[in-house]
C-alpha positions in Angstrom: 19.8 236.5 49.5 20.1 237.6 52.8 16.5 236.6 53.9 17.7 233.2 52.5 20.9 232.7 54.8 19.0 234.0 58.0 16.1 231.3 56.9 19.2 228.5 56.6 20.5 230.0 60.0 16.9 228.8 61.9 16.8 225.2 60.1 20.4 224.5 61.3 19.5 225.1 64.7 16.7 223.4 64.2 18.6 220.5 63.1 20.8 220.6 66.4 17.4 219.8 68.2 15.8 217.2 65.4 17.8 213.9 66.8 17.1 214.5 70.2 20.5 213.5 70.8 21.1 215.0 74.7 18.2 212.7 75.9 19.1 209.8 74.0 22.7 209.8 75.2 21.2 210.4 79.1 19.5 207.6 78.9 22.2 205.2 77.2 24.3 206.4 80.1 21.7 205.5 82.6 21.1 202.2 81.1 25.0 201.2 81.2 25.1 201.8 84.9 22.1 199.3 85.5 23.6 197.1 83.2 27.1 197.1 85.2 25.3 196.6 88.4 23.8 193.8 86.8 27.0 192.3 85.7 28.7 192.7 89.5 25.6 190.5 91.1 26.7 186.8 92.0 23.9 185.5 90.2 26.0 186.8 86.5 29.0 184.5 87.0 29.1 180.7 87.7 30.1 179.8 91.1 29.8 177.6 94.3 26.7 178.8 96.1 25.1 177.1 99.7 22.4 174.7 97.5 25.3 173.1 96.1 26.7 172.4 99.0 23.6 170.9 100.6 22.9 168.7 97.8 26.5 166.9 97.8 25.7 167.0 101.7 22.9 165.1 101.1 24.0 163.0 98.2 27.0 161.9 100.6 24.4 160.8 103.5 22.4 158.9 101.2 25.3 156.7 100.4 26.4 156.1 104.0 22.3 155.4 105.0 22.2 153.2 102.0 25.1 151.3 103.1 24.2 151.0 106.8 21.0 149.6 106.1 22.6 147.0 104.4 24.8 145.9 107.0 23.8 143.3 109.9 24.6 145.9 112.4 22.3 147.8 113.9 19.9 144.8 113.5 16.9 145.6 111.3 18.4 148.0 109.1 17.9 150.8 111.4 20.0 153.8 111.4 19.7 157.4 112.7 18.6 159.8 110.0 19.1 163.2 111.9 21.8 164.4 109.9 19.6 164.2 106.4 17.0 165.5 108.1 18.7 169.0 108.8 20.1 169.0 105.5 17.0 168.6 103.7 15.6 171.5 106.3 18.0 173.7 105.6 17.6 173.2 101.3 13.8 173.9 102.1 14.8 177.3 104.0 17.1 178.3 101.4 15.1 177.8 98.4 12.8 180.4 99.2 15.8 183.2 99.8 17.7 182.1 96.7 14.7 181.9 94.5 13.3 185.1 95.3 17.0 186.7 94.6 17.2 184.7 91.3 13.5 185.9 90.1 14.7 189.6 91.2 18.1 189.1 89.2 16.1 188.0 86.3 13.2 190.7 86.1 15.9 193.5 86.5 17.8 191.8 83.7 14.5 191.6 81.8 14.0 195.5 81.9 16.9 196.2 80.9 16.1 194.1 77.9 13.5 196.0 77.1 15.1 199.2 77.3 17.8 198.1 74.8 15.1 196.8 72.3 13.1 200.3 73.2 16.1 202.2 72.4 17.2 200.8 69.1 14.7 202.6 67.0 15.5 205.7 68.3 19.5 204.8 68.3 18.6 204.2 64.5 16.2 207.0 63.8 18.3 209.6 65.4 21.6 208.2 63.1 19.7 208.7 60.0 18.3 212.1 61.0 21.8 213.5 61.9 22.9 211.8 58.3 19.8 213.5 56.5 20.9 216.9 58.1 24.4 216.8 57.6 23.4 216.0 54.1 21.2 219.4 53.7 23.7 221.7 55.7 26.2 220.6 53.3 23.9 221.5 50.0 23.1 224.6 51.9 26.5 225.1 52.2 27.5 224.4 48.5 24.7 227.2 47.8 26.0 229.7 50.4 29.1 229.3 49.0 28.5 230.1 45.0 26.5 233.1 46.5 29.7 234.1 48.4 31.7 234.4 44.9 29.1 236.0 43.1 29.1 238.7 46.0 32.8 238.8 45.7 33.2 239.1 42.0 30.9 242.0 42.4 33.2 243.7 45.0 35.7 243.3 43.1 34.1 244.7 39.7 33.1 247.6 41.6 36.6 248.6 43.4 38.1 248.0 40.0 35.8 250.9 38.8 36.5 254.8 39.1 33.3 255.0 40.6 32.3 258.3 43.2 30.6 255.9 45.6 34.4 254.4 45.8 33.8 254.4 49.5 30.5 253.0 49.6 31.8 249.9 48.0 34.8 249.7 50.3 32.2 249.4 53.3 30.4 246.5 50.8 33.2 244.6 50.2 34.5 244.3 54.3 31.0 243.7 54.9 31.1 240.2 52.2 34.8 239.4 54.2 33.4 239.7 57.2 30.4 237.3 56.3 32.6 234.9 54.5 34.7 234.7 57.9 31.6 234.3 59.8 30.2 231.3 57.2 33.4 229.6 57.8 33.2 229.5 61.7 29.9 228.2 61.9 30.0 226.2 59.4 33.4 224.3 61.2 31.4 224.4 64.7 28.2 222.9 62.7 30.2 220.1 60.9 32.4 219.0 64.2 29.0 219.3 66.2 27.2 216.8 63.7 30.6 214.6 63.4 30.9 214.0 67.4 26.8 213.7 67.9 26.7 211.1 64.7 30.3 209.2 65.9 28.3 209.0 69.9 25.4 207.6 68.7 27.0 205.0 66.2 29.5 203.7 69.1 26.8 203.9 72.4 25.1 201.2 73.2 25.5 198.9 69.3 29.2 198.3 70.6 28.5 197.2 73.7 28.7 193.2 75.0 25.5 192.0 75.7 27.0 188.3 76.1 26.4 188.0 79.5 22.5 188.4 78.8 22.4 186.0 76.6 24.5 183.3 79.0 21.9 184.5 81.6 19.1 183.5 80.1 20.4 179.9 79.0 21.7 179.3 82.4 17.8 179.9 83.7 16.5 177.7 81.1 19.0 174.7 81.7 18.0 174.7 85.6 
């Protein structure tokens, strides 16, 4: 019996190890922080950027060259174009700058993709290892604990006797207390352990908003 209980001892800290839980939650935690710079960039929300403004610019010039060239005056149709001319210099400048900070926004939103689909599995698999284990601590328990009051009625069958090895048995019988006291405290650290490891993993990265990816990627696709 006791062979048995030191046996159950290994394979419960061998289940503390089994979800890999420590290195999971590292790297959920990682993850998050990318994922908040990623939110904080200007290229997450909607607003007023310089290519907005140099279209209208231009839009507005148009309309004032268009109408020029229809008036008698200057004679010919003939206007001065300079000011459409910088504008549509400056667009071609800053295409390049914000294009190459769009495709960067995207890629790093793009990896982090990945390592949300990556992590699932093991999100998943590691939930219904820790379920599986609490499962078989708990049968190991129920065992444990029938072998506890067979040891006890045992005790007490003894002591109850006028038996010469009186003493003997009194040394037996705080030696099964003490072991039920110690069953009890791991088995409360166990439990709570598996409880806060299976309540982390559950509530780490399913519960978050991914949202904003999704409103990312239609954005891109409209422009």
């Amino acid at each position: 019996m006791l062979k048995t209980w030191q046996e159950n001892e290994k394979k419960v800290d061998e289940f503390m190890e089994v979800a890999d839980v420590s290195r999971l939650d590292d790297e959920i935690v990682a993850l998050h922080s990318e994922i908040v710079e990623l939110q904080r960039s200007p290229f997450a929300r909607r607003q007023g950027d310089v290519m907005e403004q140099l279209e209208n610019k231009a839009i507005e010039l148009y309309k004032q060259l268009k109408a020029k060239c229809k008036s008698p005056d200057p004679p010919h149709g003939y206007s001065d174009s300079s000011d459409m001319v910088g504008t549509i210099v400056q667009m071609v400048q800053n295409q390049d700058r914000v294009l190459k900070d769009l495709y960067t926004h995207l890629s790093k939103i793009l990896i982090c993709k990945r390592r949300i689909v990556d992590l699932f599995p093991e999100v998943e698999g590691a939930i219904v290892k820790i379920k599986a284990s609490n499962a078989e601590v708990m049968q190991m328990q129920l065992k444990r604990q029938k072998e506890f009051w067979f040891l006890l009625k045992i005790a007490c069958a003894q002591r109850d006797s006028l038996s010469p090895s009186f003493t003997q048995q009194s040394t037996d019988s705080e030696t099964v207390s003490q072991l039920l006291d110690d069953n009890q405290r791991y088995m409360a650290q166990l439990t709570s352990l598996l409880q806060d490891a299976t309540q982390e993993m559950e509530h780490s990265v399913m519960d978050q908003d991914w949202s904003w990816i999704q409103f990312g990627a239609v954005k891109v696709d409209s422009q």
